[in-house]
Each structure stands twice: as structure tokens, then as C-alpha cells.
N, C-alpha and C positions, 0 to 999 in steps of 0.2 A: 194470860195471853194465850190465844189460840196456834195450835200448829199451822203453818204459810200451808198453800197450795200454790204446785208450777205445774206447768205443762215441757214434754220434752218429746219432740216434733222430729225421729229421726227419717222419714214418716210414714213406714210402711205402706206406700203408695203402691197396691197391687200392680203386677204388667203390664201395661197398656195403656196406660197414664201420661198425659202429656206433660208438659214442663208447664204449660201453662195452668194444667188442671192442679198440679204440684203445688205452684206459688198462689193461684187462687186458695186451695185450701189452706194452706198456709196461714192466707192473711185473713180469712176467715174463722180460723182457728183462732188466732191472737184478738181478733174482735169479739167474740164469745167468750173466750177468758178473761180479757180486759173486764166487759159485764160483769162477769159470774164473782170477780172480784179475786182474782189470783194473781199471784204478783210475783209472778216470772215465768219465761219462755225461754226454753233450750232448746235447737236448731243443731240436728247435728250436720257433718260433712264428711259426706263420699263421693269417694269419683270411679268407683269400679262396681258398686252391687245397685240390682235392679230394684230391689225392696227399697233402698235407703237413696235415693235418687236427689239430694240437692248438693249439688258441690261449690256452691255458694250461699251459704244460710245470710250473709249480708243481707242479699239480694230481698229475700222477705221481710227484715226489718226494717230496710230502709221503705217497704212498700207500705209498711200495718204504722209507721211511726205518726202519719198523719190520722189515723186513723184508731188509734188507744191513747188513753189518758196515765192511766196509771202504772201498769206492766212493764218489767225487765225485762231486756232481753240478752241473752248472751248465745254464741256462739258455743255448741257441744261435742265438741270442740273444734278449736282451728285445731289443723296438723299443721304445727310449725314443721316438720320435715319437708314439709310436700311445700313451703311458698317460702320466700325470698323475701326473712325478717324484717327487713327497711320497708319494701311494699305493704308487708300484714302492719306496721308498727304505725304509719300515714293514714292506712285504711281504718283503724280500730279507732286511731283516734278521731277521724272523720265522722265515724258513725257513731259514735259519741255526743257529740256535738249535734248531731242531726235529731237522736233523740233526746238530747239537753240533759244529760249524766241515767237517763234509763237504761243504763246498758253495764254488763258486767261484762269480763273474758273468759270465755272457757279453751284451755289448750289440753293438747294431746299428742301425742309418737302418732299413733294411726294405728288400728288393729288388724285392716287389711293387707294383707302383703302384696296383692295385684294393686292396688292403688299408689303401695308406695314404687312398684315399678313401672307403672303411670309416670311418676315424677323421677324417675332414674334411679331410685334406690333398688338395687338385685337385692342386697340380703333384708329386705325387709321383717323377716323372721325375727331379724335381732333384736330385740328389744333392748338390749345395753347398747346395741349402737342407735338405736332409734332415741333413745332418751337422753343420749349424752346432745344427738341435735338439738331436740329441744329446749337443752339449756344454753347451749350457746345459740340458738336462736333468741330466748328471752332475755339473753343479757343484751345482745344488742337492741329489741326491742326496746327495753327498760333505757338506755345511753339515748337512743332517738329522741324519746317523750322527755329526758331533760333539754335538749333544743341546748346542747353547747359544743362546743367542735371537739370534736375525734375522729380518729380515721383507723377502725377494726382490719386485721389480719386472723380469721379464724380457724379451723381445719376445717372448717365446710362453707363460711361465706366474708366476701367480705362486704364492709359497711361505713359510712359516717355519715357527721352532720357538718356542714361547712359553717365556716366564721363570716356573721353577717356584713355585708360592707357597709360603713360608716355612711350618712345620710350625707349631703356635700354640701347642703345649704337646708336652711324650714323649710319644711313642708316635698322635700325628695323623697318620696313614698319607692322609688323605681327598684331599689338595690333588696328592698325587707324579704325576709323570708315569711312565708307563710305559719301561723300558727295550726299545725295538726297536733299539737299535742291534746291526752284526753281531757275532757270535760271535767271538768274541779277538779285534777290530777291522775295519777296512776290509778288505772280501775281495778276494783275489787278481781282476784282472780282464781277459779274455780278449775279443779281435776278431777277427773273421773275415775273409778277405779270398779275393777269389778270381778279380777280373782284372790284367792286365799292371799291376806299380807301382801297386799296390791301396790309394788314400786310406789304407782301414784302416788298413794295417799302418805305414803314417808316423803314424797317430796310437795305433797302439799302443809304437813306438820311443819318443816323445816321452812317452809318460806310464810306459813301465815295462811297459803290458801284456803280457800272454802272448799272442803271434802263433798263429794259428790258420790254418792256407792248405787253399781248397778246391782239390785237385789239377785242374787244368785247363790241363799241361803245360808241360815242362821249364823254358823261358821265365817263363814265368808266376812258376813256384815259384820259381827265382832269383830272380826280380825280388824276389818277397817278402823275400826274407831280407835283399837289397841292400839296400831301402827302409828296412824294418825297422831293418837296424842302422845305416844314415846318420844318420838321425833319432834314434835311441836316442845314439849315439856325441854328437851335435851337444848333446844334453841334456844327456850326463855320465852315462850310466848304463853300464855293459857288456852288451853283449849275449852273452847264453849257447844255445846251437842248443841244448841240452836242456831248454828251456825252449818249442820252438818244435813244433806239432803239425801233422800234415797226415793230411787225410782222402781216406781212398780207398778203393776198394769191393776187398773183399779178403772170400777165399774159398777154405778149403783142407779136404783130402778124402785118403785115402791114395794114390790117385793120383793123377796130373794130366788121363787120359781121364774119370773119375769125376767130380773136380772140374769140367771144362767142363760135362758134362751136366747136374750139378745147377743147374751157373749158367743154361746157354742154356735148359733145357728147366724151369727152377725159378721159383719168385718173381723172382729178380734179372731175368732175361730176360725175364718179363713186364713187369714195371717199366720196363724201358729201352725196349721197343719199343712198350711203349702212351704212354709219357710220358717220360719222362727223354730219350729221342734225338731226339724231336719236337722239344722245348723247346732242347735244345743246338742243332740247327739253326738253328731262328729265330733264336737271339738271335746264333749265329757261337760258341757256346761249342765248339764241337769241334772247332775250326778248330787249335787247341794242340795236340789228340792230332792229327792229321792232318798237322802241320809236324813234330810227331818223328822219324814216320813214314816222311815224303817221300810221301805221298799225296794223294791228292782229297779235300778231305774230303765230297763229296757219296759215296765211297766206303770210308766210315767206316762201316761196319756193326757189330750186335751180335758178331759173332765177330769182327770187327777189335779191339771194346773187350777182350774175351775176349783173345784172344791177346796183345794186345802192348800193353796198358793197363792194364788192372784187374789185381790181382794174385790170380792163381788159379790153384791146382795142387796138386801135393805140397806137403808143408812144405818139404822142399829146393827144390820149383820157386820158391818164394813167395819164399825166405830169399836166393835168386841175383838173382833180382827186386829187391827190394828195396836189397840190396848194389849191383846194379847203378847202382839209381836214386841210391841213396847217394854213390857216386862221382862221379854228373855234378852234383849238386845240394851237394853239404856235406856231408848227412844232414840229421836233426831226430830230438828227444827221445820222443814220442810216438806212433805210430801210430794213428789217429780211423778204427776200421772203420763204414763206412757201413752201417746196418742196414738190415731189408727184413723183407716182409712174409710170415713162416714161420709164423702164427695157426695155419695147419691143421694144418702137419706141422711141428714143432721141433727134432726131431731133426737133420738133419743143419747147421740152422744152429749148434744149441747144439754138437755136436760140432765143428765150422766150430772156434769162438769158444775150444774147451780145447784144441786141435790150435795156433792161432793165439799163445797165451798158452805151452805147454808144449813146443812144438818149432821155433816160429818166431824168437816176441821173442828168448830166450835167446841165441839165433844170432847176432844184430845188434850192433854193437857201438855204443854210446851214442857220440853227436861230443862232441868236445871245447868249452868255453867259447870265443865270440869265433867268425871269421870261419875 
């Protein structure tokens, strides 16, 4: 069995981007990977940065649903902080239903702190206060989608589901409650994680979740999968690495000279040098690719991520790549290629994406369940 390919759409939409040019590409995107034969989409959600511009990934699936056959989609994530459990809990399951169980759920705290004071959270910094939201937002979530009466008092919201009224006579349709629960039941549900021993991914062990790691080096990624499965193990669950996805900005081309240029001299390398390398400064995020490396990382440049980071080349440069990464790490089930912003020119990403799907995944060999 071949390693999956997804696509994960946060969507680096350069400045000056409409909303419409946003959700066009979008569903443009999800019909080129539907094609190419990849079988999941992740949409993330922000409401405060100009790069990452959809603060409703719904919005796109319900738009590409008529329009894909076979492709997941999930949310990357809702910030339950930021929406009011019983709304996100009616909505999920709606959208569900619309794409008739193609839809997984991705949750998250939020990693922005202006967006969570968008939604009235000041200490958004917190991450133990952000995380404790999200669990008591999924528990109410979880009590909605059983459809039987309670009525939630929690420290951040309250919630229920009322008791149906009895029909009065055959055929009294008036009193029914609506069925939003999801599609063949609770949906499969996905967390992101993306620093050293990443909270996330201990609470996605502990509940069963599908681990999701933003590649942010070797280190890093171990640690995930450790956390991950201590916690899953400490539950009673098994942990399966084909179950487990990781995202990385990946980019193939019939050569590997070819491939560099479109990357450094394309949208990707616009992206990382107006914003994405900035931001990994600040925060120390490059400091992972830099330790692999044995580098500086203030000497971490766009052709250092190029070369010896991103996966980018031939389909056999990518496939050595990746086996590489494979051997120091476990592996993982999934492939999550980072999208970017191809609005003008499509062509060599969409070829990118059947090149990736037709000459790469096949290459790979899926890990085995467990450690």
C-alpha cells in the first residue's frame, strides 16, 4: 500500500488577494487534487493574518463538494476558542452530510494571539488556558451530535439539546427536531502539532485522534510520534504511523534544476521570503531545520530550505528524500503537501500535484502499525 497524499490550503494568498480570488483558488485547488488522485484537503482558519486569509474554510467545501468525487476534507483546524460549540457542532454536522461522510474534523486553541483577541480572549498567549477551551468546547460538541437532552453549565459556555416533543397524532411532522448530527456518526478527528512534545499530539493519543505534525524538524517530528503514542498506549488504544500525517512544502518538476527555479524564483519563494522566514525567525521556528543541518540558523536561507529541507526536485529526488526522512523518523501514513499561491499561473503547480501522486507516493512504502 502506497503512502496517501493531502493537500493543506492555509493558503498563502500573497496581499492583494480578493476573497473571491481566495475561494476561487481554493476550489480549484480541491478539483486538481480530487484529479491527481489525493485524498484529503485541509483548509486552515484565521481571522487576523494577511497570508492565511480564510476565516471560514467551510465556505470552500461546501463550494468544491459538488464538484470532487472522491477527496476529504477537513477543517485545519476550527479554533474552538474562537466559535460558540453548539453553532460549530450543527455546522460540522451539516457539512457532513452535504459532502455525504467526506469530511473529517480538524480542531485547534489558535496559535494566533491577535485573532484570539478578535473573539475576546486578552490572554491568548495561554496556551493552557486556550486548551482547556477546547476541551470543554469538544465535550459539548460530542453531547450535541448524541441528539438527547442536557443542558451544559460550563466555565466558558453554556449549551444543550432540548427534548423532542411527542408527535400528537400520525403523520405530526411540526414539533421534530432536525437531524444535524454527522454523517455515519462522530467524525474522525485530527490535531495539529507543531513544537517540541507538542500538547497536541498527547491529546490526540489520549482520545484516539489522528496526529497531524507541522514538519519543523527531525526532533520535533520524533517527539510527535513518542508523545503521541505514550499517551495513546497509557489509554489503551494502538497506535498506527499510517494513521499519522505530516506536512511539508513539497515540489517536483522533471528535473531537479527545473524544480529549484520554480520554487526559488515562483510563488513558494515569494512566500518564504516575504513572510514565512520572517515569522520562523521570530518565533525560533527554524531553529529545527538549522540543528539538522549543523548550522547557524540566522544562516538558514531560502536555498538552504530549498536544498536540504523542503522536498524538491525530480520525482526520484523527492522519493530519496523522503525514504531518507523516513528512516531517521519511522515514517508516517500521509503526505500533507503545503499549498501556495499558483492563482496566475496553475500549471506547473497542478503538474507539481500528478507528478507527486503518479511517480512519488507509489515509491514509498506505507510504515507499518505501532512504533
Amino acid at each position: 500500500m502506497a503512502m496517501e497524499t493531502g493537500l493543506i490550503f492555509h493558503p498563502y494568498m500573497r496581499p492583494g488577494r480578493t476573497a473571491r480570488q481566495t475561494l476561487e483558488w481554493g476550489v480549484q485547488s480541491s478539483i486538481a487534487a480530487d484529479k491527481a488522485g489525493f485524498t484529503s484537503m485541509m483548509i486552515s482558519e484565521h481571522a487576523s493574518q494577511i497570508w492565511e486569509n480564510i476565516p471560514n474554510p467551510e465556505l470552500i467545501f461546501s463550494a468544491a463538494a459538488l464538484h470532487t468525487k472522491r477527496i476529504r476534507f477537513a477543517p485545519m483546524a476550527h479554533l474552538l476558542p474562537h466559535q460558540h460549540p453548539a453553532k460549530l457542532a450543527i455546522m460540522v454536522g451539516w457539512l457532513s452530510r452535504i459532502l455525504e461522510g467526506r469530511y473529517f474534523l480538524g480542531i485547534g486553541a489558535g496559535a494566533y494571539p491577535l485573532a484570539s483577541y478578535i473573539h475576546g480572549i486578552k490572554n491568548g498567549e495561554d496556551t493552557k488556558f486556550l486548551n482547556e477551551m477546547v476541551r470543554e468546547s469538544l465535550e459539548i460538541m460530542e453531547k450535541i451530535w448524541k441528539r438527547e437532552p442536557f443542558f451544559y453549565e460550563g466555565r466558558f459556555w453554556k449549551a444543550g439539546y432540548p427534548e423532542e416533543v411527542k408527535a400528537r397524532h400520525e403523520g405530526d411532522e411540526q414539533h421534530k427536531l432536525a437531524d444535524f448530527s454527522p454523517w455515519g456518526g462522530p467524525p474522525e478527528i485530527a490535531v495539529t502539532g507543531f513544537s517540541y512534545k507538542s500538547p497536541s499530539m498527547k491529546l490526540a493519543g489520549e482520545r484516539n485522534f489522528k496526529p497531524v505534525s507541522i514538519f519543523s524538524g527531525l526532533d520535533a517530528l520524533k517527539s510527535h510520534w513518542d508523545t503521541y503514542c505514550e499517551a495513546a498506549i497509557k489509554a489503551g488504544h494502538t497506535p498506527d504511523r499510517s494513521r499519522h500525517a505530516v506536512s511539508q512544502t513539497v515540489f517536483v518538476a522533471e528535473t531537479d534544476r527545473e524544480a529549484k527555479r520554480l520554487v526559488m524564483d515562483g510563488p513558494i519563494g515569494y512566500c518564504f521570503q516575504r513572510y514565512l522566514i520572517p515569522i520562523w525567525r521570530r518565533f525560533g521556528m527554524i531553529d529545527g531545520f538549522a540543528k539538522d543541518a549543523g548550522i547557524d540558523p540566522a544562516k538558514a536561507d531560502l536555498e538552504f530550505l530549498v536544498d536540504k529541507v523542503f522536498m524538491v526536485g525530480s520525482p526520484q529526488t523527492v522519493v530519496d528524500k523522503i525514504n531518507t526522512l523516513f528512516a531517521a523518523c519511522g515514517g508516517w501514513g500521509t503526505l500533507q503537501v503545503e499549498s501556495h499561491d499558483y492563482y496566475d499561473d496553475p500549471t506547473p503547480w497542478f503538474q507539481s500535484l500528478e507528478l507527486i501522486t503518479k511517480e512519488v507516493a507509489p515509491k514509498i512504502k506505507l510504515p507499518s502499525a505501532g512504533k
